[in-house]
Rosetta silent file (secondary structure, phi, psi, omega in degrees, C-alpha in Angstrom):
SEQUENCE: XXXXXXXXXXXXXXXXXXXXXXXXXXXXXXXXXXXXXXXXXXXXXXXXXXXXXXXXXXXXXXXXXXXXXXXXXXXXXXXXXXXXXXXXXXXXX
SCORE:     score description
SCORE:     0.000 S_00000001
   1 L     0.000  -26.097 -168.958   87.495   10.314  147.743 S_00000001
   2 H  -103.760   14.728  137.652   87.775    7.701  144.931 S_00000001
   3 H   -49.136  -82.680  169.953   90.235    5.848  146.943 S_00000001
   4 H   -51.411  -48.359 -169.827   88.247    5.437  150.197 S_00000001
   5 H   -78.478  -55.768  170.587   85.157    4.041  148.188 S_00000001
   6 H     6.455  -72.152  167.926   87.645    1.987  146.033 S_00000001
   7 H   -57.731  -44.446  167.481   88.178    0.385  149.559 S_00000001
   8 H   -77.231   -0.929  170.898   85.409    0.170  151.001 S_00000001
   9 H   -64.619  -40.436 -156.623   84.026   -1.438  147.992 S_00000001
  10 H   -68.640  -60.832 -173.108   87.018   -3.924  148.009 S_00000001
  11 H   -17.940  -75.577  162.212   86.191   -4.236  151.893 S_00000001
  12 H   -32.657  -54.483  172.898   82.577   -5.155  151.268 S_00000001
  13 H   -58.711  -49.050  175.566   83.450   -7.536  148.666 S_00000001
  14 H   -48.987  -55.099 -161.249   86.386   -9.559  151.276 S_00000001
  15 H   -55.036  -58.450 -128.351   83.601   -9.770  154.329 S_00000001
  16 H   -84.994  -71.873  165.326   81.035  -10.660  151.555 S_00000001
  17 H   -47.032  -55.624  143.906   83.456  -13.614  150.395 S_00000001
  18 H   -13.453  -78.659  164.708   84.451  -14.763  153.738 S_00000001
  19 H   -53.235  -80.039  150.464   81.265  -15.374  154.504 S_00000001
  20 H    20.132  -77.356 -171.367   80.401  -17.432  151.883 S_00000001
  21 H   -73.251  -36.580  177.969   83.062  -19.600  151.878 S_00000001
  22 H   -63.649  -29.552 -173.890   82.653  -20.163  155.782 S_00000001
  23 H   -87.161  -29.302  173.134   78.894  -21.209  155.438 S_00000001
  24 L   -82.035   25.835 -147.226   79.867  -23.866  152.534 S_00000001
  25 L  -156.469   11.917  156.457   82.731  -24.986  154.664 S_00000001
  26 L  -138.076    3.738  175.442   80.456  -25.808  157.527 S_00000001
  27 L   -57.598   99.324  154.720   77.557  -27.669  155.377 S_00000001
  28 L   -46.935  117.334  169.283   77.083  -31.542  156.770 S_00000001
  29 L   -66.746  169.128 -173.114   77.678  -34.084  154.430 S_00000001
  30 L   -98.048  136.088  177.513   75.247  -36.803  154.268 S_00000001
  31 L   -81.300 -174.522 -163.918   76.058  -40.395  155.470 S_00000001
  32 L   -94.543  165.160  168.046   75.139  -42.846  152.918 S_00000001
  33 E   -80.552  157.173  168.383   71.789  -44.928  152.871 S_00000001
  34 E  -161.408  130.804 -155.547   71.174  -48.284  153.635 S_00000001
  35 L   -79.063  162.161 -175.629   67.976  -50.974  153.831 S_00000001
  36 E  -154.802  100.924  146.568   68.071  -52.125  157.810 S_00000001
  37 E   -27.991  128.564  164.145   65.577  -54.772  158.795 S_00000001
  38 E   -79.443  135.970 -167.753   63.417  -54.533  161.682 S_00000001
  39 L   -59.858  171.832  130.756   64.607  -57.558  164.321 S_00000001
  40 L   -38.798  138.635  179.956   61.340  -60.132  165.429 S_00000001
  41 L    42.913   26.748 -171.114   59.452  -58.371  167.849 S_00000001
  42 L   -95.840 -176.983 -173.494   61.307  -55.307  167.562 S_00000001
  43 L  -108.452  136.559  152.383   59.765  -51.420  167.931 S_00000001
  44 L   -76.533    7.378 -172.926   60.014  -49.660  164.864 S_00000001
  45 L   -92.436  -34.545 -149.569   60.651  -46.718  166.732 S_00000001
  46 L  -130.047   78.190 -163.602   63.902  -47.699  168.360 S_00000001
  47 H   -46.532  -44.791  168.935   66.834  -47.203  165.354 S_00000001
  48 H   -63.392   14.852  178.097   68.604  -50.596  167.687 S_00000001
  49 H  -119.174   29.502  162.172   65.899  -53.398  167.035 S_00000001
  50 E  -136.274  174.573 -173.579   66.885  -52.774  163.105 S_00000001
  51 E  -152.362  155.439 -165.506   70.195  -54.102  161.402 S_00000001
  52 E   -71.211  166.766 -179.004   71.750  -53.526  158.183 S_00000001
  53 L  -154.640  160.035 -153.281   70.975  -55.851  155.191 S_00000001
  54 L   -90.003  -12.761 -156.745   72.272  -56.257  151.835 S_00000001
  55 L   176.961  140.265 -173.898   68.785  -55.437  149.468 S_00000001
  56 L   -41.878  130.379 -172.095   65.375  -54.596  150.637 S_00000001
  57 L   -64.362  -68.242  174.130   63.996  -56.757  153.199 S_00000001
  58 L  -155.626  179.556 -145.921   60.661  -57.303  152.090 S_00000001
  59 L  -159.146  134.376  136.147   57.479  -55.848  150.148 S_00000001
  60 L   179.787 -131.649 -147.442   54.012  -56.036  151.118 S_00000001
  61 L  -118.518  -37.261 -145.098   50.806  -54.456  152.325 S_00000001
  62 L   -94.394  171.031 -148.320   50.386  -54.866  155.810 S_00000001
  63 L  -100.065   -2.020  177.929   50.684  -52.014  158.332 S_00000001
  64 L   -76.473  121.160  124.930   54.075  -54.032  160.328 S_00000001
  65 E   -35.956  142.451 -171.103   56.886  -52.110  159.572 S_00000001
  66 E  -126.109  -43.414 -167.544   59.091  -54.492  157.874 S_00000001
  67 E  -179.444 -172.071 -156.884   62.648  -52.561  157.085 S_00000001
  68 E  -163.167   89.728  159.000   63.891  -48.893  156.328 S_00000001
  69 E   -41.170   87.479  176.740   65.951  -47.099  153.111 S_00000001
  70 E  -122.999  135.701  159.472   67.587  -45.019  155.893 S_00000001
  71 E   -58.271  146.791 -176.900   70.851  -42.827  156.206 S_00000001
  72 E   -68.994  136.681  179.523   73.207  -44.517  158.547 S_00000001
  73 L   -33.093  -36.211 -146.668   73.033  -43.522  162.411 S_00000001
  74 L  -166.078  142.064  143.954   76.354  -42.001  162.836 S_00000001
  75 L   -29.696  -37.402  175.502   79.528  -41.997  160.568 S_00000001
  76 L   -92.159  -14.108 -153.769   80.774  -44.332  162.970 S_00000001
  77 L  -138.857   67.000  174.741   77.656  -46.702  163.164 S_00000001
  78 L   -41.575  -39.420  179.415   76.195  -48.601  159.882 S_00000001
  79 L   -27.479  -67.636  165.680   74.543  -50.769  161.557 S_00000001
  80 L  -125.889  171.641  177.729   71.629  -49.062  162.231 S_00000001
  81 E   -60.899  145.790 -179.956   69.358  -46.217  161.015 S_00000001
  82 E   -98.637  128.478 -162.298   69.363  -42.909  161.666 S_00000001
  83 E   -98.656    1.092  179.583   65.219  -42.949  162.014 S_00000001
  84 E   -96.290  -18.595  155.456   64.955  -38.892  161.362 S_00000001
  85 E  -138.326   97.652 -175.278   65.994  -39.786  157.854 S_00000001
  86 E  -123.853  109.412  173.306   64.491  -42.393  156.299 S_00000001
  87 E   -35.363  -77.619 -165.175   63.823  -42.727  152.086 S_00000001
  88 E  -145.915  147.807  169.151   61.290  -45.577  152.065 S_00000001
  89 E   -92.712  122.882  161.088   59.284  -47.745  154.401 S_00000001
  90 E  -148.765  156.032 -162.975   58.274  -51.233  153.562 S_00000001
  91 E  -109.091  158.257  176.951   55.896  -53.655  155.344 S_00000001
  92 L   -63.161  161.057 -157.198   55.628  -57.167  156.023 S_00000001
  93 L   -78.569    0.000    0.000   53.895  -59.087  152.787 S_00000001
């Protein structure tokens, strides 16, 4: 008898590890952030009318989107913002 629970104890413990290790082993990493400009006339809606930039585009008041602190679109795509996660908003002066 103190065999078989031995085991199934052990059992419990394997499954119980397994899992574990499978759910941090399938956890997305984050792509990195980057400010992205909104073009002239562009929709702020529409992650192509913005483009990466080296240091926050600009600071002011007005209710114009201006640029985006955003994680990058894609792994593959710096360029522009991924628009579902974006740090900070700033407006035209």
């Amino acid at each position: 008898m103190r065999k078989i629970l031995m085991a199934a104890i052990i059992m419990v413990a394997a499954v119980t590890g397994m899992a574990f290790s499978d759910e941090s082993n399938n956890t997305q990493k984050s792509n990195a952030q980057y400010w992205y400009e909104l073009i002239p006339n562009g929709d702020p809606n529409n992650y192509l009318d913005y483009q990466r930039v080296s240091s926050q585009p600009c600071s002011g008041s007005s209710s114009n989107v201006c640029g985006v602190f955003a994680e990058q679109y894609s792994p593959s795509d710096i360029e522009h913002p991924n628009l579902d996660i974006v740090t900070t908003t700033v407006f035209k002066p």
